[in-house]
C-alpha positions in Angstrom: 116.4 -60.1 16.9 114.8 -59.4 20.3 111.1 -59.3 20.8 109.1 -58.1 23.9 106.3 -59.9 25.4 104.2 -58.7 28.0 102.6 -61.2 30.2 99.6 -59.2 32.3 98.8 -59.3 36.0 95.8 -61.1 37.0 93.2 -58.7 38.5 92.6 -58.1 42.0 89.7 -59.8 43.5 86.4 -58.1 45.3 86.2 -57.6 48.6 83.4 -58.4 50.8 83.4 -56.8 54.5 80.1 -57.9 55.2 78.3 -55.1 55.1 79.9 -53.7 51.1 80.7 -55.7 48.6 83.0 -55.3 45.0 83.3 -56.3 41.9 86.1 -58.3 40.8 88.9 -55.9 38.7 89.7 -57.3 35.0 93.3 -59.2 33.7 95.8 -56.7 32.5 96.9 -57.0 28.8 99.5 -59.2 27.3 101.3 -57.8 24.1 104.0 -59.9 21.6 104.8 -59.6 18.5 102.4 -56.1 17.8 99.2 -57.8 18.9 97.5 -57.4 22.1 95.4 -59.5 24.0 92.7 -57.7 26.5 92.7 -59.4 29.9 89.8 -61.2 31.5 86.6 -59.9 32.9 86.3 -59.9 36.5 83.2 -61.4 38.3 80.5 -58.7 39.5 79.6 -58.2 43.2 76.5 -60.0 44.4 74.1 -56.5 45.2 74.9 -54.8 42.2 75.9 -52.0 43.8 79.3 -52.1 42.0 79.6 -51.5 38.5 81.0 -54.6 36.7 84.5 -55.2 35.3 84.6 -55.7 31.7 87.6 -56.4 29.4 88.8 -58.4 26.8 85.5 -60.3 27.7 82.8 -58.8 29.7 82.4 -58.8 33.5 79.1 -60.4 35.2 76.4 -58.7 35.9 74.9 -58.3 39.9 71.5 -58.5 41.1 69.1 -58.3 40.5 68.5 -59.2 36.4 71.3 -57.5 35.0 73.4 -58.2 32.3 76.5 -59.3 31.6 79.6 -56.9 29.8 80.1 -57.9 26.1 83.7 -59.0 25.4 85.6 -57.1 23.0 85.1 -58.9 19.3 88.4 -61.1 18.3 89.0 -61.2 22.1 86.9 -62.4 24.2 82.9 -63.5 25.6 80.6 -62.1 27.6 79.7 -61.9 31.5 77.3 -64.1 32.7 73.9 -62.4 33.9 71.6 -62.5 37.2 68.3 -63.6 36.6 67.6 -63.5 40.5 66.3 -60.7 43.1 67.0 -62.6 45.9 69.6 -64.8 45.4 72.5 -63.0 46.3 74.1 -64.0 43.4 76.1 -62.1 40.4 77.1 -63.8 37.2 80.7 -64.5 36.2 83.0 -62.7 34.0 83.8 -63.9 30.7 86.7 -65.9 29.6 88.6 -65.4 26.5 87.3 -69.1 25.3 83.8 -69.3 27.1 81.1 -66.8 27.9 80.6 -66.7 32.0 77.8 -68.6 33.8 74.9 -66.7 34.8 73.9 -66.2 38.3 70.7 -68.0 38.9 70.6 -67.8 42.6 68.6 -71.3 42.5 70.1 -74.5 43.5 73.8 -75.4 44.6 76.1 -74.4 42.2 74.5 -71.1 41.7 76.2 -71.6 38.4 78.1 -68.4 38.2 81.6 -69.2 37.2 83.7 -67.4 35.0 84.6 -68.5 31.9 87.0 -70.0 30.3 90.5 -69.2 29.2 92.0 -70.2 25.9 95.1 -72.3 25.3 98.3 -71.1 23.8 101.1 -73.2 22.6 104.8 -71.7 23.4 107.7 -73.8 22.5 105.5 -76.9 22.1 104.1 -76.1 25.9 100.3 -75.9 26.5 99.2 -72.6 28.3 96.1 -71.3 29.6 95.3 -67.8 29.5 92.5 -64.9 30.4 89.9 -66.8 32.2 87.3 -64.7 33.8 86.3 -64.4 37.4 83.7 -66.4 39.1 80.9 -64.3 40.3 80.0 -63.7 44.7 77.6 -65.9 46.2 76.2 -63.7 49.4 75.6 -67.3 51.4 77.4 -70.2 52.4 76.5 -72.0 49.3 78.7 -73.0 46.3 79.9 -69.6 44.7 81.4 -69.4 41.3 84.5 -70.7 40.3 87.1 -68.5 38.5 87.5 -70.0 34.9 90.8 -72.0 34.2 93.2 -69.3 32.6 94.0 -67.8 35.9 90.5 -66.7 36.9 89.9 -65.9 40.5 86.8 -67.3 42.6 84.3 -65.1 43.5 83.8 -64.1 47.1 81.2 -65.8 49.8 79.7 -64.9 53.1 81.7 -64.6 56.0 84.2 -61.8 54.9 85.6 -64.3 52.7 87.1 -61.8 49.5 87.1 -62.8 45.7 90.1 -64.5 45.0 92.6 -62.6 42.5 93.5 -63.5 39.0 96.6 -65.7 38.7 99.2 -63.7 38.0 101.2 -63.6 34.4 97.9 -65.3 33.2 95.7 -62.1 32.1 92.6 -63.8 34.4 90.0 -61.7 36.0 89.4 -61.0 39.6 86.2 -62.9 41.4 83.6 -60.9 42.1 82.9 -59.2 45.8 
């Protein structure tokens, strides 16, 4: 008997010219066996300008003191919020095992990383999958971390763009 399973693209990161900023795009879906699995959120832009990317788990929120996306239940965890107005900070998206770090805009880390993925065993192999994206840090300082399962790091000053989810792991893009 044949079976098809769908592995899903990572998402794209933000980008961050400077002068606009973007969220971070969710993990495409992964299918076997009649089930699907919703991909990661993707970290939110630092302004809030952006909507945020939700998913299987929710996206971050953006600046200033917005939420986080809720995750889809069975699936996944919610985006971390941003509790600051001047921080320049946005919260990452959620993993499919953890919720995303909120965006506190205070200290170094900023503590907005994405969360994190969940394993899965295939042929007695350990995989990691769905992470979310870590969210943008508008300065130099630490930004947040995309969260292991493919997430990708969220963007920093300097034109430096979110990273993109790993592919063939479902992980969110970081935030822009």
């Amino acid at each position: 008997q044949t079976y098809t399973i769908t592995v899903g693209a990572g998402g794209a990161g933000g980008v961050n010219t400077g002068s606009n900023d973007f969220p971070g795009n969710q993990g495409s879906n992964s299918s076997a066996f009649g089930l699907t699995a919703i991909g990661g959120g993707g970290g939110a832009n630092h302004d809030g300008t952006g909507s945020r990317s939700s998913g299987g788990s929710g996206g971050g929120g953006a600046r200033p003191e917005t939420t986080g996306g809720s995750g889809t239940p069975g699936q996944g965890n919610a985006g971390g919020g941003s509790s600051s107005s001047s921080g320049n900070t946005g919260g990452g998206g959620g993993g499919a095992g953890t919720p995303g770090k909120g965006g506190t805009g205070v200290g170094n880390p900023p503590h907005s990383d994405g969360g994190q993925g969940l394993v899965s065993f295939i042929n007695g192999k350990a995989y990691i999958y769905a992470g979310g994206g870590g969210g943008s840090r508008s300065s130099n300082a630490t930004w947040g971390r995309g969260g292991v399962g493919g997430g990708g790091d969220g963007a920093r000053s300097g034109g430096i763009p979110g990273g993109d989810g790993v592919p063939n792991t479902g992980g969110g893009g970081g935030g822009g």
